[in-house]
C-alpha positions in Angstrom: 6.1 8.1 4.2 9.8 8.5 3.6 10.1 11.5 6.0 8.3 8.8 8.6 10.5 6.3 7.9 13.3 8.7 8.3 12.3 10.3 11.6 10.8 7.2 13.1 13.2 4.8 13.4 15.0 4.7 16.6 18.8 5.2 16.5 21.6 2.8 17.5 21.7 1.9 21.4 18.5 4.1 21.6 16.8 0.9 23.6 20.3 1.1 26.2 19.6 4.8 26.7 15.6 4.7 26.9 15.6 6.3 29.8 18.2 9.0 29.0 17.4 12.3 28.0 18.0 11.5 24.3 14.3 9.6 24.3 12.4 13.4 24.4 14.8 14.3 21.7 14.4 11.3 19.0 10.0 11.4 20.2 10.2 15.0 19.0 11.7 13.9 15.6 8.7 11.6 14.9 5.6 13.1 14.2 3.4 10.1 15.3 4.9 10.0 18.8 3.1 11.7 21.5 5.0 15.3 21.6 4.1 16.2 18.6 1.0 14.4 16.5 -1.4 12.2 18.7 -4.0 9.7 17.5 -5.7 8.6 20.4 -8.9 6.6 18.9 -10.5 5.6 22.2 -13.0 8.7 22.6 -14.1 8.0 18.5 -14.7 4.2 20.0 -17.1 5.4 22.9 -18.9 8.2 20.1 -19.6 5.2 17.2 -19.7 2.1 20.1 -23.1 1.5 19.3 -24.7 2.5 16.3 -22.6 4.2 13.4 -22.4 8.4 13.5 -23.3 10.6 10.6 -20.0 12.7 10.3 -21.4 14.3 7.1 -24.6 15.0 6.1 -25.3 16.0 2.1 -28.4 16.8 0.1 -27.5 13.3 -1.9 -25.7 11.0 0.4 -24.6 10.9 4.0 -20.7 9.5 5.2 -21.0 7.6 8.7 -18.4 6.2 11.0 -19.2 2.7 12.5 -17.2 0.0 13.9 -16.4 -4.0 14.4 -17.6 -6.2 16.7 -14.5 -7.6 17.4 -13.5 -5.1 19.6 -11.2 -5.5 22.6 -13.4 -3.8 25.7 -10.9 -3.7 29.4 -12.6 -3.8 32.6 -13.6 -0.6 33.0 -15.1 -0.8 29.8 -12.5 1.7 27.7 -12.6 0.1 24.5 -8.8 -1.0 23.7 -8.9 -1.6 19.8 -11.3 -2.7 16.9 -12.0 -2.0 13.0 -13.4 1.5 12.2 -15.3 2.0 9.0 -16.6 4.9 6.9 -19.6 4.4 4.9 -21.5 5.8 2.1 -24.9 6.0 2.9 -27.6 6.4 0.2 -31.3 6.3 1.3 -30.8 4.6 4.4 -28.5 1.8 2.4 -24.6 1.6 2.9 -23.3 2.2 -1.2 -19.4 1.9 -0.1 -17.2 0.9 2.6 -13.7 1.2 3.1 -11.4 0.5 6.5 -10.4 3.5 7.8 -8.6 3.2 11.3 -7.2 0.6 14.2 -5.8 1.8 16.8 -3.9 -1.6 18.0 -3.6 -4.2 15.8 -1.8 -7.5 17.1 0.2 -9.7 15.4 0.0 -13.4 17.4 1.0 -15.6 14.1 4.7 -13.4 14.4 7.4 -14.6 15.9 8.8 -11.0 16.6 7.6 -8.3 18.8 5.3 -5.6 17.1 2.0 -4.2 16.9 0.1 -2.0 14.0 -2.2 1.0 13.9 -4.0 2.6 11.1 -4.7 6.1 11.3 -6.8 8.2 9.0 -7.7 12.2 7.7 -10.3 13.4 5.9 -9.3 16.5 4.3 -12.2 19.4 4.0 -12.8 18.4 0.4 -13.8 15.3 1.2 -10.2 13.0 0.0 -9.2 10.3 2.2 -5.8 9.0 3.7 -5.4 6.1 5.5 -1.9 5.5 6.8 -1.0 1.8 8.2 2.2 1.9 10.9 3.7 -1.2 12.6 5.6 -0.3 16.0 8.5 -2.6 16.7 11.7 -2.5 18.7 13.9 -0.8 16.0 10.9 1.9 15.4 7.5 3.1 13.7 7.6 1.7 10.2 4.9 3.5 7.7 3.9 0.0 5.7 1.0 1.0 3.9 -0.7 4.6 2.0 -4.0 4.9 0.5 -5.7 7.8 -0.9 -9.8 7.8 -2.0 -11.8 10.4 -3.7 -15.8 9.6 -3.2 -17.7 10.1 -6.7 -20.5 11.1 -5.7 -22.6 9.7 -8.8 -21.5 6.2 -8.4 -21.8 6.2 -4.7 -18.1 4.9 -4.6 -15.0 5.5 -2.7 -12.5 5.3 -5.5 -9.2 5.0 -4.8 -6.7 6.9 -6.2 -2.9 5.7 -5.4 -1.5 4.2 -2.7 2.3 3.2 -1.5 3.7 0.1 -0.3 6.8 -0.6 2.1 8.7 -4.1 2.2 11.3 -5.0 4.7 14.2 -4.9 1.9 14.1 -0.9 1.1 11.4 -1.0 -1.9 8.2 0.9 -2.2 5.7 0.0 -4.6 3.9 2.7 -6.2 0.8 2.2 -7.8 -1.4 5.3 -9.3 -4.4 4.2 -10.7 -5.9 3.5 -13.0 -2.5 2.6 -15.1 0.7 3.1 -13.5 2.7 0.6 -11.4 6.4 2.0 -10.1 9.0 0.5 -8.4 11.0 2.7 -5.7 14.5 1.2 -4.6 17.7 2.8 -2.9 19.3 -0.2 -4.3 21.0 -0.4 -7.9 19.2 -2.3 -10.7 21.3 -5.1 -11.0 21.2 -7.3 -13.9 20.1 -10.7 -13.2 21.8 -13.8 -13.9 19.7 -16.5 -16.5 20.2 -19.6 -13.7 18.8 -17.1 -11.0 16.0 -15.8 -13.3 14.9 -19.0 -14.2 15.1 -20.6 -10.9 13.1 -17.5 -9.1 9.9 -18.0 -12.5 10.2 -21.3 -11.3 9.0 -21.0 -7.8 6.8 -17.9 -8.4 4.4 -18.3 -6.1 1.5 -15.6 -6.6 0.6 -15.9 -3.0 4.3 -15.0 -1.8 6.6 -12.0 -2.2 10.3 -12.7 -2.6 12.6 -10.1 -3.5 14.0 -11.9 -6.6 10.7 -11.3 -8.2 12.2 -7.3 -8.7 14.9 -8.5 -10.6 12.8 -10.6 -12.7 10.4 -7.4 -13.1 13.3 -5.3 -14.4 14.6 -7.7 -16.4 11.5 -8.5 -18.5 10.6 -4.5 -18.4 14.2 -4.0 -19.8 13.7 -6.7 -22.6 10.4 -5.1 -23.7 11.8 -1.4 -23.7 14.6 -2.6 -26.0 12.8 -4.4 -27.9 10.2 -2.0 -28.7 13.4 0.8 -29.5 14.6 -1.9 -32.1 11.4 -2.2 -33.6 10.7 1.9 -34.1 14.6 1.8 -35.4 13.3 -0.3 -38.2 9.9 1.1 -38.7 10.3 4.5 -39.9 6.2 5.0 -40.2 4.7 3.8 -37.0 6.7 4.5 -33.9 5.0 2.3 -31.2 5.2 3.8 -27.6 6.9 2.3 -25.0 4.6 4.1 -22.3 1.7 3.8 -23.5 2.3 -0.1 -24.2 3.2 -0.3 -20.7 0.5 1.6 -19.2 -2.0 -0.8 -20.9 -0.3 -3.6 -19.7 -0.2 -2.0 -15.9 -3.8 -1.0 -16.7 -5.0 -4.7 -16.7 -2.8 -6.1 -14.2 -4.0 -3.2 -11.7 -7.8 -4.3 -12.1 -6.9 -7.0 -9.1 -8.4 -5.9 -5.8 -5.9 -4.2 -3.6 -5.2 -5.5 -0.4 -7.8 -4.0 2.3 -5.2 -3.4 4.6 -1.3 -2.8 5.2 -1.0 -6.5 7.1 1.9 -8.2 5.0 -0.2 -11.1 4.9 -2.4 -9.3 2.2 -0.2 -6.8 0.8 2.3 -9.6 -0.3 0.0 -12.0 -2.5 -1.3 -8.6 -3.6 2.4 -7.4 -5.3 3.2 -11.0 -6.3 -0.2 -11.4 -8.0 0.2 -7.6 -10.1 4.0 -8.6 -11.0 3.4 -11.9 -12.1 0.6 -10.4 -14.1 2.8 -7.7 -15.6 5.6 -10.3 -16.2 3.2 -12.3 -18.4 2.5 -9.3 -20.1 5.6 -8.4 -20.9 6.7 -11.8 -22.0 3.9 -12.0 -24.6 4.4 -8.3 -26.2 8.3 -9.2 -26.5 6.9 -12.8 -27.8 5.2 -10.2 -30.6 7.5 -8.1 -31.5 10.3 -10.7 -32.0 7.8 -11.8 -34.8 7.4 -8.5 -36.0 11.5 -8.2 -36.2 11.5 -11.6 -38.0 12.4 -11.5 -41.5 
């Protein structure tokens, strides 16, 4: 995703000099531009149109492709766009279902000019990646990474990890079932006590604001110190810092991630698991300040 972001973003005055020879050289940089990587979903829309398509066919359980029927169909009946699913099938009976590909998805409640595709590959092993891009005028943007393994005894696509952009320069990396990472190119910067109670104060857990980072960091700063004072004092049980936090992450990361890479899910989604955290962390610092008391 970094390497996309990298390559994908169109460089200064690009737009002035579209129809210079510069354009073949910046598409060829970008593996999802047409020279060099195509998804072009429209002949998978005519194969699974009308009833879904058994792509795999196992002694146990069948995986089939189907699609939405709000689909976007032009005049001469190409069909332009709409919701592709893969399915576990068990028995005639669908088990799982997860999205798996768009290949327009339009934005008509944003003010600026952009639209989305989701793209997907199935590796031989049966693991699956589902990447979610939004095209605008600066560039293609990777927003969204997901990555499933099927168990086969459950009947469940289970996901594994996955990687969120934001607009400010942050990833969110979440590995499941316990870990929950933040990835900046900015400094951690310590947080002033007016800011940090005025951004608890209008946490909204249905809205992402950047301030919510700092607040993050500060509280996961607290608790890491806090914990090293209390091992300094205890010489017989060293409690771990990881471990304690993993827990923590473990419960918080039991909400169910956003389906797909559309900010208006993603963004409830981060605020939800960081406020969650932040309560966590808040209590276990509660805990051990009692523990430190004399």
């Amino acid at each position: 995703m970094n390497k996309l972001e990298k390559d994908c973003t169109y460089p200064p005055n690009y737009l002035q000099s579209i129809y210079d020879s510069k354009e073949q050289e910046v598409d060829k940089l970008c593996p999802v531009k047409k020279n060099n990587l195509k998804f072009d979903l429209k002949e998978l829309y005519k194969f699974i149109y009308k009833e879904p398509v058994i792509i795999y066919n196992g002694q146990d359980f069948q995986l089939t492709l189907s699609m939405s029927e709000n689909n976007d169909i032009e005049s001469d009946s190409t069909i332009y766009e709409g919701d592709i699913f893969l399915s576990i099938v068990k028995d005639n009976i669908v088990k799982d279902r997860i999205y798996l590909a768009n290949n327009h998805i339009s934005f008509p409640d944003y003010d600026f000019l952009a639209v989305g595709y989701q793209h997907y590959f199935i590796s031989p092993e049966g693991e699956i990646n589902t990447l979610y891009l939004i095209e605008t005028e600066d560039g293609i943007c990777p927003m969204f990474w997901k990555h499933y393994k099927i168990d086969n005894q459950k009947m469940k696509f289970v996901l594994q990890d996955m990687l969120v952009n934001v607009t400010d320069g942050v990833q969110y990396q979440i590995i499941y079932p316990n870990q929950f990472n933040i990835i900046s190119n900015k400094p951690v910067t310590k947080i002033e006590s007016k800011e940090l109670k005025s951004c608890e104060d209008e946490y909204d857990k249905e809205e992402y604001y950047s301030c919510y980072i700092d607040v993050y960091n500060h509280y996961n700063n607290r608790l890491k110190q806090k914990v090293n004072l209390l091992n300094k004092n205890n010489n017989t049980i060293k409690k771990s810092y990881l471990k304690l936090q993993q827990k923590m992450a473990s419960s918080c990361l039991e909400l169910p991630p956003p389906v797909s890479g559309n900010r208006g899910e993603t963004d409830p989604y981060l605020s939800k698991v960081m406020f969650c955290l932040i309560q966590n962390y808040k209590q276990e610092i509660t805990n051990i300040e009692k523990q430190l008391a004399p």
